[in-house]
VOGU-3710 file (C-alpha; in Angstrom, 3 decimals, decimal comma):
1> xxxxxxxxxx> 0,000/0,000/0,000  1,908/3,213/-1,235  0,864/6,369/1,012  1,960/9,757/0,829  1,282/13,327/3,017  -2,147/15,154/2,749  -0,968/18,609/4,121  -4,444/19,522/4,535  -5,806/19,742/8,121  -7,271/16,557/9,789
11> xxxxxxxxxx> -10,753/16,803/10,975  -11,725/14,002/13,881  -14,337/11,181/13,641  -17,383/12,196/15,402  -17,155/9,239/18,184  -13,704/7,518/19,463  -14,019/3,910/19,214  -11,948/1,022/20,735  -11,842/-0,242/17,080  -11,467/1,053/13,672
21> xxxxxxxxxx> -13,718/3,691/12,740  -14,309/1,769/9,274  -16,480/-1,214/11,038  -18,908/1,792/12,279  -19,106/2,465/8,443  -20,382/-1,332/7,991  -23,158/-0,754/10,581  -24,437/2,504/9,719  -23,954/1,179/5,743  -26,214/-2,152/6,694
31> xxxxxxxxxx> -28,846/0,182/8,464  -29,104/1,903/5,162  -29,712/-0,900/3,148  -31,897/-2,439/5,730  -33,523/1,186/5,468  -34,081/1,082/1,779  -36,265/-1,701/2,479  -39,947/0,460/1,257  -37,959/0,931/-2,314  -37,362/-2,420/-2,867
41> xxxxxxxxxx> -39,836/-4,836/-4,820  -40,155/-6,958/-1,641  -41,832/-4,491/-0,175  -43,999/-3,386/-2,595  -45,227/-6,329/-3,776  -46,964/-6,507/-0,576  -49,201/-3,550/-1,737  -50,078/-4,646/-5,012  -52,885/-6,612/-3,730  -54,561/-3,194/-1,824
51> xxxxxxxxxx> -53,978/-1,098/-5,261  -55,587/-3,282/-7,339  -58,816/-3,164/-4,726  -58,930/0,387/-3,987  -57,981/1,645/-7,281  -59,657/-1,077/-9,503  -56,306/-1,879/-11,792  -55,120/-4,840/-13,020  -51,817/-6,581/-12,055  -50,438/-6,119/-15,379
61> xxxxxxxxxx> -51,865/-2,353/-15,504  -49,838/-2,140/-11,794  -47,071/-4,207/-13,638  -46,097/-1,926/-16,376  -46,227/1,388/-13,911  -43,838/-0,298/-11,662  -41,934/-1,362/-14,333  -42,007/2,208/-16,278  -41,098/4,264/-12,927  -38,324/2,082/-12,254
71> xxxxxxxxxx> -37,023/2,414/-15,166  -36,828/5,937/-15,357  -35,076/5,980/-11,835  -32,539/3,611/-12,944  -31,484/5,930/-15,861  -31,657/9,192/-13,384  -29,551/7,396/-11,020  -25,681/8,642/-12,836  -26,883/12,437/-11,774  -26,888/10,362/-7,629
81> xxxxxxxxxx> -23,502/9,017/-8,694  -22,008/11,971/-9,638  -23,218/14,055/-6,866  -22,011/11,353/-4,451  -18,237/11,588/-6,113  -18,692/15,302/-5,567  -21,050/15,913/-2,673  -19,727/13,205/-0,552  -21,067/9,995/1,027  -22,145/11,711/4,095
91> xxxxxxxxxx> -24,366/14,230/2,865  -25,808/12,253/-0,011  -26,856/9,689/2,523  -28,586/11,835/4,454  -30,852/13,493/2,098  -31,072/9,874/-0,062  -32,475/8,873/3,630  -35,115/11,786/4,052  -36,418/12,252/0,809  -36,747/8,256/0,467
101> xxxxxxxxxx> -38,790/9,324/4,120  -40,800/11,924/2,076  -41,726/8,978/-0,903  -43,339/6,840/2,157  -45,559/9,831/3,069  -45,792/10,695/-0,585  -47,087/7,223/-1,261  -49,684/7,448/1,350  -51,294/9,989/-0,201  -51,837/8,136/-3,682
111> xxxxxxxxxx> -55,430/7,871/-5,368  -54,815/6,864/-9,227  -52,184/5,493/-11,527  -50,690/9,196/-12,656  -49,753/9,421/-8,579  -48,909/5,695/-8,307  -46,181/6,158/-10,962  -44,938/9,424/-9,189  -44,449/7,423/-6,004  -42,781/4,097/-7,601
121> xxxxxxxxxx> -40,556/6,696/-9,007  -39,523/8,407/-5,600  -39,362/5,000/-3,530  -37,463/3,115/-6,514  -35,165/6,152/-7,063  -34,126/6,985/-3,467  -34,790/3,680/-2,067  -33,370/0,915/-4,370  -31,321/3,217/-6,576  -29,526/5,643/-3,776
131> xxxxxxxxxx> -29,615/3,530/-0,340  -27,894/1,234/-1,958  -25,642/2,247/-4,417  -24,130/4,850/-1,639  -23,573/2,548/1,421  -21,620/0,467/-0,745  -19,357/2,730/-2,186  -18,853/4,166/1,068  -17,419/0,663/2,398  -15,517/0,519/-0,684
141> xxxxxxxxxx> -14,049/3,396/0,760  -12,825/2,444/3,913  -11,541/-1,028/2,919  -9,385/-2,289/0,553  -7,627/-5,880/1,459  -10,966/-6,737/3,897  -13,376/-5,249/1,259  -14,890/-8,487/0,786  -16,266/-8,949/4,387  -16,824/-5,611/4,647
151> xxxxxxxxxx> -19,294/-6,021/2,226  -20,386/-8,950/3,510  -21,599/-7,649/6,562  -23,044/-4,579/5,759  -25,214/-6,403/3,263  -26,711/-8,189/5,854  -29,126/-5,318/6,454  -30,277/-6,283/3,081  -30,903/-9,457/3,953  -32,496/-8,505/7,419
161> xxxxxxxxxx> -34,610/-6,275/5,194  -36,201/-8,752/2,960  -36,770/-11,078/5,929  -38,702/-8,694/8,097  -40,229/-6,186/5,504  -42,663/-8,428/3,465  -44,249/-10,067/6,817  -44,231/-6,657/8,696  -45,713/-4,597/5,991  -48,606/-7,477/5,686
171> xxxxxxxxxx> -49,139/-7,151/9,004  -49,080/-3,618/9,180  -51,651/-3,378/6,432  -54,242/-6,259/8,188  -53,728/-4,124/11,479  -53,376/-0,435/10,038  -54,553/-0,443/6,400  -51,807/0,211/3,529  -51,778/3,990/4,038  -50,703/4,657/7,585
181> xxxxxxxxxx> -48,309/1,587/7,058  -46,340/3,502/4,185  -46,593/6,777/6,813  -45,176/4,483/9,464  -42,524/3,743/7,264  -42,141/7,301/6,343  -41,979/8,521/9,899  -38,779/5,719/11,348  -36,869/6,763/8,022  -36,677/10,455/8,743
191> xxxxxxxxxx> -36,377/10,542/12,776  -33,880/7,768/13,504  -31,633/6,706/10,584  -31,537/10,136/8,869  -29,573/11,767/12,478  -27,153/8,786/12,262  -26,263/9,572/8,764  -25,599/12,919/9,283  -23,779/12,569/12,424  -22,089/9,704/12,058
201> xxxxxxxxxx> -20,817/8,920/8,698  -17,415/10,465/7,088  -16,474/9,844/3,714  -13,278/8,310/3,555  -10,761/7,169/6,233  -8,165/9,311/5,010  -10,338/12,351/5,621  -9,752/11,926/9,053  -5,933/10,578/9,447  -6,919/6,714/8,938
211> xxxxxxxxxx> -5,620/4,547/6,483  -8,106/2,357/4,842  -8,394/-1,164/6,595  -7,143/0,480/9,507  -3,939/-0,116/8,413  -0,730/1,361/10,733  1,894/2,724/8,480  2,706/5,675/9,305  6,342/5,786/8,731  6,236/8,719/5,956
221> xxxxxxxxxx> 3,473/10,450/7,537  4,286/13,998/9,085  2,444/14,096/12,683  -0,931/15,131/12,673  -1,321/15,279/8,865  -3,891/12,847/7,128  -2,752/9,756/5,300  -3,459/9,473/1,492  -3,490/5,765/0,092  -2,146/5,618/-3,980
231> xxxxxxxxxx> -4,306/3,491/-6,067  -4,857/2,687/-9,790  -7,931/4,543/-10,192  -10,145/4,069/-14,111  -12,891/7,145/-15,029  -16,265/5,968/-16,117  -14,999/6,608/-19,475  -11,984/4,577/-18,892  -13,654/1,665/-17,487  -16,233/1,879/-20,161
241> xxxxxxxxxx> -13,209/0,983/-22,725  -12,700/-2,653/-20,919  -14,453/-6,029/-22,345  -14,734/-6,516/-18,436  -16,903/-3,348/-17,753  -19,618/-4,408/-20,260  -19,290/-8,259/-18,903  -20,196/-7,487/-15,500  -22,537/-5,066/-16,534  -24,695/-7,332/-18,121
251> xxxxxxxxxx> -23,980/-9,831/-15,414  -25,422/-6,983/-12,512  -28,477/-6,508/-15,164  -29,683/-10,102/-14,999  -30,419/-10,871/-11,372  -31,976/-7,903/-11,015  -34,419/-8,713/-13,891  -35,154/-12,129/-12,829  -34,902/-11,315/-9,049  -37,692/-8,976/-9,560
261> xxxxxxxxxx> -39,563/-10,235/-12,198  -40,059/-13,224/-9,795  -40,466/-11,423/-6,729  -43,075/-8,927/-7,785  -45,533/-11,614/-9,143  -43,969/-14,225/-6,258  -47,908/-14,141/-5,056  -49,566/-15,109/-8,196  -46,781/-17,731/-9,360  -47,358/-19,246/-6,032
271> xxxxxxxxxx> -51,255/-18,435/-5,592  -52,029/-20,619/-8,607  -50,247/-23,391/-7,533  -52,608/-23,304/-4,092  -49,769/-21,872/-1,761  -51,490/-18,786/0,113  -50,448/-15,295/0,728  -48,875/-15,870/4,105  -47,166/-19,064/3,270  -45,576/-16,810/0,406
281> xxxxxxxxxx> -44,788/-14,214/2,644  -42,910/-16,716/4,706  -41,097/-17,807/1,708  -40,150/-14,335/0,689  -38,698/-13,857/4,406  -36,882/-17,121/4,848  -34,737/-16,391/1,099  -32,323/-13,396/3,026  -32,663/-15,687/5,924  -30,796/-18,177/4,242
291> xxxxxxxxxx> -28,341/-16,089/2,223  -27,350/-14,702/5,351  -24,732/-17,511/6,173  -23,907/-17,522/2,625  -23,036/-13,778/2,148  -20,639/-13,768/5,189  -19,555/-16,981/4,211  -18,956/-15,519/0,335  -16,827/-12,314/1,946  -13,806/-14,161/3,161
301> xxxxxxxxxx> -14,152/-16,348/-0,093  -13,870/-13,708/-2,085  -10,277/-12,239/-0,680  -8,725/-14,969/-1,498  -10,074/-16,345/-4,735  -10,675/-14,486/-8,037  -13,598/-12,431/-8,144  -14,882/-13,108/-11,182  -14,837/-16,999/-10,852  -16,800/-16,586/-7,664
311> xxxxxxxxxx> -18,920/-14,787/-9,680  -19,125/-17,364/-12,460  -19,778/-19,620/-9,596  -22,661/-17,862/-8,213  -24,452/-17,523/-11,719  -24,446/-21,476/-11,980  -26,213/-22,084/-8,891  -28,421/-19,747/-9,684  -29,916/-21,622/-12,704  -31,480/-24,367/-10,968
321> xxxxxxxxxx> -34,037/-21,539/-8,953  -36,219/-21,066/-11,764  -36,423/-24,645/-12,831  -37,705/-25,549/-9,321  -40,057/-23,039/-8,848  -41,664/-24,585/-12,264  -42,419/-27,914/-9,991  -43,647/-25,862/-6,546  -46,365/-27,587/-6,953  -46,521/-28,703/-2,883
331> xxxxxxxxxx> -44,750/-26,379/0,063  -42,346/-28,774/0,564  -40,776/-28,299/-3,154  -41,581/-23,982/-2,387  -39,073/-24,590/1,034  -36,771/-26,443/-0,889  -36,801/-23,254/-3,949  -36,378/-20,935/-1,033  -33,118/-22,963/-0,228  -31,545/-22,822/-3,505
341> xxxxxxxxxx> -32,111/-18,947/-3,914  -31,182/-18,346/-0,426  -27,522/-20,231/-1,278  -27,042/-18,521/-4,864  -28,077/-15,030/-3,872  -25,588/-15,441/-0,688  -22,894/-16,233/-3,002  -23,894/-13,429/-5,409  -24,086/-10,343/-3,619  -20,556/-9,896/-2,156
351> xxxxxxxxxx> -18,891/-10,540/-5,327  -21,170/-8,202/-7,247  -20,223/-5,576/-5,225  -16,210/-6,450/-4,830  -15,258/-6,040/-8,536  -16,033/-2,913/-9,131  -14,002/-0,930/-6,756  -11,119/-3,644/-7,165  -11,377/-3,234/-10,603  -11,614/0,514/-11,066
361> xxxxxxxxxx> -11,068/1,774/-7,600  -11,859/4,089/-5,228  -11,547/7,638/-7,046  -14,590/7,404/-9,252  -16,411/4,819/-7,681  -19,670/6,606/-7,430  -20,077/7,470/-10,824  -18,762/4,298/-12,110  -21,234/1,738/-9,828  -24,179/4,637/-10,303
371> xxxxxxxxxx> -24,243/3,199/-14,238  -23,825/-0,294/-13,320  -26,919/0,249/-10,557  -28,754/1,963/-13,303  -28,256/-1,441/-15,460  -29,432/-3,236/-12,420  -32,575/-1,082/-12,056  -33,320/-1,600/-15,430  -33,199/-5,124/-15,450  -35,519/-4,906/-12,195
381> xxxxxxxxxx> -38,053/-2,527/-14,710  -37,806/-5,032/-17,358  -38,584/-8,379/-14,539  -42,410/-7,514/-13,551  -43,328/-6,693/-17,463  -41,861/-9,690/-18,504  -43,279/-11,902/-16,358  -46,911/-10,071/-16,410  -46,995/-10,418/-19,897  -45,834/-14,161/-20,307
391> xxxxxxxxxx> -48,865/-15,251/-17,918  -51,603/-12,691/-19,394  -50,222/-14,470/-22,912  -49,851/-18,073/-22,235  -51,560/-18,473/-18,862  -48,369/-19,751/-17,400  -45,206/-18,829/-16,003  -43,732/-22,087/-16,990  -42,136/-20,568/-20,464  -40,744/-17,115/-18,945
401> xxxxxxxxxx> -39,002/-19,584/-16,118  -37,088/-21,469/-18,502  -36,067/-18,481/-20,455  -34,800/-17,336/-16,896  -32,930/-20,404/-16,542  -31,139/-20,033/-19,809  -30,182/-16,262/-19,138  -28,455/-17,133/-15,822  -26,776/-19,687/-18,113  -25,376/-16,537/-20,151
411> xxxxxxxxxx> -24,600/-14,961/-17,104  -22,261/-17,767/-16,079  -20,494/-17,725/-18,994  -20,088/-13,598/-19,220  -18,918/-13,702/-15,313  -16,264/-15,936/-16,247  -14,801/-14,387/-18,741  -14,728/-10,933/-16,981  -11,309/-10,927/-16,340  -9,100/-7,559/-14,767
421> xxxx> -8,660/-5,286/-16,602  -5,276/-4,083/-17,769  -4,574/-0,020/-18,765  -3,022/-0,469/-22,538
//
């Protein structure tokens, strides 16, 4: 690790800790992806059901506005990237965090499709777009050698998320009705993880005399002055020169399509085989449950083998998911699905987020993974259409679940031949 003399001032991390100030990063970076829970299709798939009652829509009418508004937000989300790379983690957080707040209240308030698409938009863009793509670049930040369990801890709040959001929202809903749960939502975003944000998070170690990993040399270091790590760092334009760049693009693309596409109709695929709403919500919480072993599991993995055969690796297992929710025709086989996903999306999610930064760096990082979440929330926009319109055309989801069996195939084969990329 090269390191050279900031002569800038040092500013001081907001609490002293017995421990390096990164791993405070990792919790406050879980809490916001826990936190961007209400943008993510597990959540709102939960509320399709009261739409389609109170505003008398079809699923595939609901289908195609999701699908539309997250579309949009996935191509908006460079302009968060950018502003992150400029703006800082820290303050980008924050207002990702209370203007995700103002969607849930926002939502509330719906009463036709023009307003529905509006508030997809808001929750999509600030919730699955921002509170995600900025927690991880901000432990991309602070680690570099431990990156991958980094990672793999802070995305546990992911995984906590889409284990307790789908059951507590239904809940909420039964108990409250579907407006005062989104306000409920609205409400915990902006009064307790919004402060912590703000008052907790810095941007990079080096910003306040650290080292990133909490390493200790400080040999060439004049007293008192900030440490400044040297690293290969690519532009967006750079890295957009690289076989590997388009390779893992496509690669984040196609979970997200088939993630969603499956997720948002997960009640219908599973209501016409006879498997009820809360057995499906069950399902849908015992998935992150699963991949929570496998993520940490998948972040020491990762350090130590190359990233793009873990990748690769995580693609395969990932093909057999579709192909057994084709035969859920009892719960037992439905358990047995939510296994399988469980394992592959544990092995998936670290990976996907260790390349790019080990790749391309810290420097750019924000704009860089802003266009590769973009290609993720487009895939998501393209899932729910895709599936919609395979059922309202064939009256099954058995042909669009082979197709999704096939394009995980592809993805295989694309991860693995991502290699590093080398500067000409």
């Amino acid at each position: 690790m090269n390191i050279k003399v900031n002569n800038h001032s040092k500013s001081q991390v907001p609490l002293h800790t017995g421990f390096f100030y990164g791993w405070l990063m990792v919790v406050i970076s879980g809490m916001a992806i826990f936190f961007s829970g209400p943008g993510q299709t597990f959540s709102n798939s939960v509320f399709i059901a009261s739409y389609m009652e109170d505003f008398n829509m079809s699923q595939t009418s609901i289908s195609f506005i999701y699908s539309a508004a997250t579309l949009i937000s996935g191509v908006l989300l460079f302009f968060m990237g950018r502003m992150v790379d400029r703006f800082g983690r820290r303050l980008m957080m924050t207002l990702a965090a209370l203007m995700l707040g103002v969607a849930c209240f926002f939502n509330s308030f719906i009463t036709g499709p023009i307003m529905l698409f509006f508030g997809f938009f808001m929750i999509r863009y600030f919730g699955q777009g921002s509170m995600t793509l900025i927690p991880n670049t901000l432990v991309s930040q602070w680690f570099i050698k431990y990156r991958g369990r980094a990672l793999g801890f802070a995305g546990l709040g992911g995984l906590l998320g889409a284990a307790s959001f789908p059951p507590l929202i239904n809940w909420l809903i039964d108990e409250y009705g579907w407006q005062i749960t989104w306000r409920i939502l609205g409400l915990v975003l902006i009064v307790f993880f919004m402060p912590l944000a703000l008052y907790f998070v810095r941007n990079r170690p080096e910003d306040v005399g650290l080292l990133p990993d909490g390493a200790k040399e400080k040999s060439n270091l004049e007293e008192g002055a900030p440490a400044e790590v040297q690293e290969e760092s690519w532009t967006l334009s750079e890295a957009m020169r690289t076989r590997a760049f388009w390779f893992i693009l496509v690669c984040g693309a196609i979970p997200a399509m088939i993630f969603t596409g499956i997720t948002f109709q997960i009640f219908s695929i599973l209501g016409e085989q006879g498997i009820n709403r809360m057995q499906t919500a069950f399902v849908l919480s015992l998935i992150p449950l699963i991949s929570f072993g496998c993520s940490l599991l998948s972040g020491f993995i990762v350090e130590r083998v190359k990233v793009h055969r873990m990748l690769a690796l995580s693609f395969a297992l990932n093909i057999v998911t579709p192909i057994l929710l084709i035969f859920a025709h009892s719960y037992a086989t439905v358990i047995l699905f939510a296994i399988a996903w469980g394992i592959a999306q544990g092995f998936m999610n670290i990976p996907m987020g260790v390349i790019w930064p080990n790749y391309y760096g810290r420097k750019h990082l924000g704009s860089i993974q802003s266009v590769t979440h973009a290609a993720g929330i487009i895939g998501s926009a393209i899932g729910p259409i895709q599936f919609g319109w395979a059922y309202d055309q064939f009256g099954s989801y058995t042909g669009v679940l082979i197709i999704s069996a096939l394009i995980w195939t592809l993805g295989t084969v694309l991860a693995f031949l991502a290699k590093p990329p080398q500067r000409k």
